[in-house]
Every structure is written in C-alpha cells, then in structure tokens.
N, C-alpha and C positions, 0 to 999 in steps of 0.2 A: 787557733781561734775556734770560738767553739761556732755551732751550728746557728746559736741564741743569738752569740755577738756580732756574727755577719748577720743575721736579717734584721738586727738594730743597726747597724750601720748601714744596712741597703737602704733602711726608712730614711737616716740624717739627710743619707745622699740625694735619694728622690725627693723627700720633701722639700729639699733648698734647690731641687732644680725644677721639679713638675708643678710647686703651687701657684694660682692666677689670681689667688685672693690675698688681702693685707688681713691682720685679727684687727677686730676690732672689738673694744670695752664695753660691755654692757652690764645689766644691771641684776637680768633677771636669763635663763636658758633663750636662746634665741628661736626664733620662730621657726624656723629651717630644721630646727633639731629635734620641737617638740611635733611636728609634721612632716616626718621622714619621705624621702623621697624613695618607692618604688622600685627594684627591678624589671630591666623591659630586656625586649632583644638587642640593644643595644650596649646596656650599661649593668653595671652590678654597682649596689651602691652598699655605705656602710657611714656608723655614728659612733662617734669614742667621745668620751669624758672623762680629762685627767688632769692633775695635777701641773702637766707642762704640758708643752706645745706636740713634745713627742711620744708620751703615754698618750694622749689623746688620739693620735694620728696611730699608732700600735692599737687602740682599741677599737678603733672605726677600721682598720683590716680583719682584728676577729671578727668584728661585728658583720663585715661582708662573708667569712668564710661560714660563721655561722647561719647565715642566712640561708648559704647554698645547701651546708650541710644538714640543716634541720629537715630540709622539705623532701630527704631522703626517706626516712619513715617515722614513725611516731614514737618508736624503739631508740630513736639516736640518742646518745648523750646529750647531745648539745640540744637541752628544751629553752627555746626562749620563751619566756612569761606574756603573757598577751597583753596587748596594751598597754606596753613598757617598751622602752630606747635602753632601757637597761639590761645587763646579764643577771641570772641568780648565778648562787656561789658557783653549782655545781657546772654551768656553763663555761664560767672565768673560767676554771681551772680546765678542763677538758678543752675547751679554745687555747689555754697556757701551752699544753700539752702537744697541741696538734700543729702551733701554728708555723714552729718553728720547721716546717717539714712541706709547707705551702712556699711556693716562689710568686710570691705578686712583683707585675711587670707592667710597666708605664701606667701606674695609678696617678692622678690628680687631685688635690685637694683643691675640691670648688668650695669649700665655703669651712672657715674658719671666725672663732670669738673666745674673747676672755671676760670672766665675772670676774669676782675680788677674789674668789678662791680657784677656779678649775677655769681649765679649757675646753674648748667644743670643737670637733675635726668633723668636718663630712670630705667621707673622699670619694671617688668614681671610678671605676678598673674598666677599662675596656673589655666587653664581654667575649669579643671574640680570640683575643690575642690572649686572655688568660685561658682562655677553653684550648686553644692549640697548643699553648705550653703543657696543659695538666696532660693533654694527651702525647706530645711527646714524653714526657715525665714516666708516664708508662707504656710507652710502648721501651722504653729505657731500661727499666726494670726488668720487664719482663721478658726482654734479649736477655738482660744479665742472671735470670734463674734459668733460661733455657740452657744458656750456657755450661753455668754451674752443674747443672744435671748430667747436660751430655760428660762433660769434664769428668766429674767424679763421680761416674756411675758405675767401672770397673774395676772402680782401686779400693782400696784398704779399706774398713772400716771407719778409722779414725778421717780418713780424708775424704769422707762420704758424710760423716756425721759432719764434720767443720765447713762442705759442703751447703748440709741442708741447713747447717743455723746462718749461716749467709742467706740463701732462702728466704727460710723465713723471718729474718728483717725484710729483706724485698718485698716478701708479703703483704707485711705491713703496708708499704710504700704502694703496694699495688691497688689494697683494698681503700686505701684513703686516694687516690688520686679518680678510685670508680665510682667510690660514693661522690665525690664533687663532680664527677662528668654527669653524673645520674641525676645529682640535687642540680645541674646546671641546665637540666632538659637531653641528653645526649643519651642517644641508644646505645647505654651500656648494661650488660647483663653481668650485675654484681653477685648474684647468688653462683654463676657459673665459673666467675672467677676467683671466688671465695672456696669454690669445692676441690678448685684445682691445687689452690696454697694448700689448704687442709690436705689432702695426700701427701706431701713434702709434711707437713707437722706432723700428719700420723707417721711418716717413716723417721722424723727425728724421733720421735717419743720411743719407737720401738729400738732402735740403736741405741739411745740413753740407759734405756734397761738392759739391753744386753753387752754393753761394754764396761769393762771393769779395770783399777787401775790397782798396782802393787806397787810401793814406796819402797827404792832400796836405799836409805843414805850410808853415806863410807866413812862420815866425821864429825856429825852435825843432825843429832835425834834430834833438835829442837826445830830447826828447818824443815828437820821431815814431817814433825806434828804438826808445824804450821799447814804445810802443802796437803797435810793428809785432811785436815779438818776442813779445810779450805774445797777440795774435791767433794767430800760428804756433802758441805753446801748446796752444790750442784745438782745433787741428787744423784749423784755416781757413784757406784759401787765400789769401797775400796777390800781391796783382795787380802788377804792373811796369810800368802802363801803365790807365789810364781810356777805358774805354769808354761814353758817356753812353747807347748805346741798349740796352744790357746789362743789364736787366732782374732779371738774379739779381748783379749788381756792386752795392758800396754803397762810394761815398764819402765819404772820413771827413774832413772838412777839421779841420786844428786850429790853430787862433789862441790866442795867450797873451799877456799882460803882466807886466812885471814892475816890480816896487815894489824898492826894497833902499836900504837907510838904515845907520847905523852912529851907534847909543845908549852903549849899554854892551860890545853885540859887534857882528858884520855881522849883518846881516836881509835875506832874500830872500825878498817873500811873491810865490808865483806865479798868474795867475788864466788858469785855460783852458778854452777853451771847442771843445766840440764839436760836431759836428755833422754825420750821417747822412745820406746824399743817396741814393737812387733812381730813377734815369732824369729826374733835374734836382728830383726835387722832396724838402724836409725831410719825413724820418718818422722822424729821432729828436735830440737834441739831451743833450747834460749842459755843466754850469760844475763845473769843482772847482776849490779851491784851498788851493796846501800853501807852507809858510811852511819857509825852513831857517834855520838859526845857526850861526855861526862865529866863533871869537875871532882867525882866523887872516887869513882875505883877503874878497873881496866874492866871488872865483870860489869857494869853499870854502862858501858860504850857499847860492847858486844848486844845489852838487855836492847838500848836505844838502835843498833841496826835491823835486830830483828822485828821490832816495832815497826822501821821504816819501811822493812820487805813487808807489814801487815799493811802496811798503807798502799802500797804502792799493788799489792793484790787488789785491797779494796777499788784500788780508782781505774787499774787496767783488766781484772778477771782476773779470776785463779788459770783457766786456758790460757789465756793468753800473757803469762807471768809466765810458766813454765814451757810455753815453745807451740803450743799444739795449736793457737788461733796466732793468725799473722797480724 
C-alpha cells in the first residue's frame, strides 16, 4: 500500500471517528470558512474545499500544513495568495507532494457544510501532540543516517554509496519535519541541519562519479542493453572494458534462461540472474523473472518479457532490479 493510500485511509478512519459536527446544506460558503479561524498556542487550524466530504477534509490538512510551512520563509514553495482560503496551482501541487510524508494525529473536524456543488472542512490539530510527533519523526531519522554512516563507512564503495542515498532520502525527511518545527515556533536550526545532509549529498555525488559499472552478459545482448542503458540513466559510468583490480569498478554479470511453451498462445517466462562483483568478490546479487505472451510468434513472447523487465526497472530502479539497492 502505497504511502498516499494509507494517509487517505488514516483520513476515512479519523474523520468517522474525531468529527463533533453533522454537514449541513447551505446555499452560499459558510461564514466559518470565509473567516478563517487563527493559529494560537493551542491549536493549528486548516480549510479545504472539495468535491466530497473527504477531498475537502484532505485539503483542510494541507491547508494546516501549509500554513506552518509558509511562515518558514518567503523562499518556501508553498506561497499562499493573500486574502484567499484558496491554494494557487503551485501550492496544490508542492502540498500534493509533501503531504504524504506529514503524519497528522488526533485532528478534529469542528466545522463542516455542503452547497449544491462542494464541501467545506475546517479541522483543528492539536498543537502540541503534532509538534512532538514531528520531533520524534526526527529525531527517527536522524538515529537512522547516524547509523547508516557509522554502518557503512569502512566497507566497499558500492555499500557506502547505497549507504548515502538511503541518507539522503532521510535527508529529506529531516529537512521537512525542521522546517514544520521551525514554521511551528520551535528552536530548530534548519540551516545547520541542512549543512549537515549536504555533506552526505556532496559525498554521494562524488562516489556517483567515481564508480563505474562493466556489463558482462553470457546469452542474452538484449538484456545487457537494457541494464546498460538503464545504468547510463543514472548517470553512472558504464565501463568498455573490465578491470579486476579497480576497486571503484563493479561487475555485473548476467545470466538468464528461458522457458517458452505455446498453450493457448506463446509464453516466454525469462529467469535472470545477477550479480555484482568487486575486485573478484560478490557484494551484491538479484533473480527476476518476467513472463511475455503472444498469439503471434515464440520471438514476439520473448519481445513481450523483455518489455516487462523495462517496466518492472521502471517502477523498482535500474539499482535495485539488478541486486545493488535492497
């Protein structure tokens, strides 16, 4: 389940159990909505307008997150329009983007209504119980790059760089959970913890450039131009030539088989295996296997699996297709 579809179903959940208000029909925006109610010490508050009952109650949580997050600086993305209950585009989308990464916890919708087209949410977050989650939230994090670092800071390259792009997603998670402590009033020093990711980025960037990968396949050039193309994406250097004592070089050997029968139509199941080499030794390894159909030839099956390993790169990473990200 993705990360989107649990915080839509944390909403269904809280809002059939935290709301103290009935909707009620009106005619025109209700008063409450067009005279937003305030942030104090107490409360975070927030207004959505949507189509249903639960768009609306989703937009009145961006619209709280946006609130905290605007008053971060004048630089944030999230600019809200003055003297508007509304987002511009560019807010929607950067609230889209972010929101699914915010844990709201025991919110209330105090004040709910329906016109003939949209709904109106006002909800209310208690201020203090959302401020000690976002700071557990990071102090979470940032156990988990400490970790990370100490972990892999004497091993291989390849387990140094998969490492630091673990990292740097944390990063992320870190810089966004300091701007909302920062946008929520809380003494947090976001430029100091922003410097400290950026170390971890500048050392991924320089390991990006200096590791390099060599494609050896044993039955299967088509697999390898996939995996090879696929790598170049990344912006990783692929090798023309194997050097075993190269140290930042990693050899990808790839071996495959193939199964292909013809039932009802062709079937080509493909099974391959990879595997990461190091100055002669395995430090990383994966098996996939993708199946094609064709009612047409047995080459037009095989065409349809290696389409499916392009998809299946697409939606998991070309790393972590062939073995090197877990």
């Amino acid at each position: 389940m993705s990360n989107f579809l649990i915080f839509f179903t944390t909403i269904f959940l809280l809002f059939s159990c935290s709301s103290n208000t009935s909707t009620t029909k009106l005619s025109s925006n209700p008063s409450w909505y067009n005279n937003p109610k305030q942030n104090n010490n107490q409360s975070l508050y927030g207004l959505g307008q949507g189509r249903t009952l639960e768009e609306a109650t989703k937009l009145a949580l961006a619209d709280a997150a946006a609130r905290l997050m605007v008053s971060v600086s004048s630089e944030s993305n999230l600019l809200r329009e003055e003297n508007r209950n509304d987002f511009n585009e560019e807010t929607r989308q950067s609230v889209k983007q972010n929101i699914e990464k915010i844990t709201f916890t025991n919110f209330e919708v105090t004040n709910s209504a329906q016109t003939v087209q949209d709904f109106f949410v006002e909800v209310m977050i208690d201020r203090n119980s959302f401020i000690n989650q976002q700071q557990e939230d990071l102090q979470l994090a940032e156990k988990k790059i400490s970790d990370l670092d100490k972990n892999s800071d004497k091993k291989n390259p390849l387990s140094r760089r998969n490492a630091l792009i673990k990292i740097s997603d944390l990063g992320k998670e870190v810089e966004l959970k300091s701007r909302i402590l920062q946008g929520a009033g809380q003494n947090v020093n976001v430029k100091e913890k922003l410097n400290y990711i950026q170390k971890f980025n500048n050392e991924l960037q320089k390991f990006s450039d200096k590791i390099e990968f060599f494609i050896e396949e044993k039955n299967n050039s088509e697999i390898a131009k996939i995996i090879r193309t696929q790598i170049n994406k990344e912006k990783i250097k692929v090798s023309s030539s194997y050097e075993s004592s190269n140290s930042n070089q990693v050899l990808v050997k790839i071996s495959s088989t193939s199964d292909n029968n013809k039932i009802y139509d062709f079937t080509s199941k493909l099974k391959i295996n990879f595997e990461n080499i190091i100055s002669e030794k395995i430090v990383a390894s994966n098996i996939v296997e993708v199946t094609g159909h064709s009612v047409i030839s047995e080459k037009a099956a095989q065409q349809a699996a290696l389409k499916e390993l392009e998809e299946k790169i697409s939606k998991d990473g070309i790393l972590k297709t062939i073995g090197i990200i877990n």
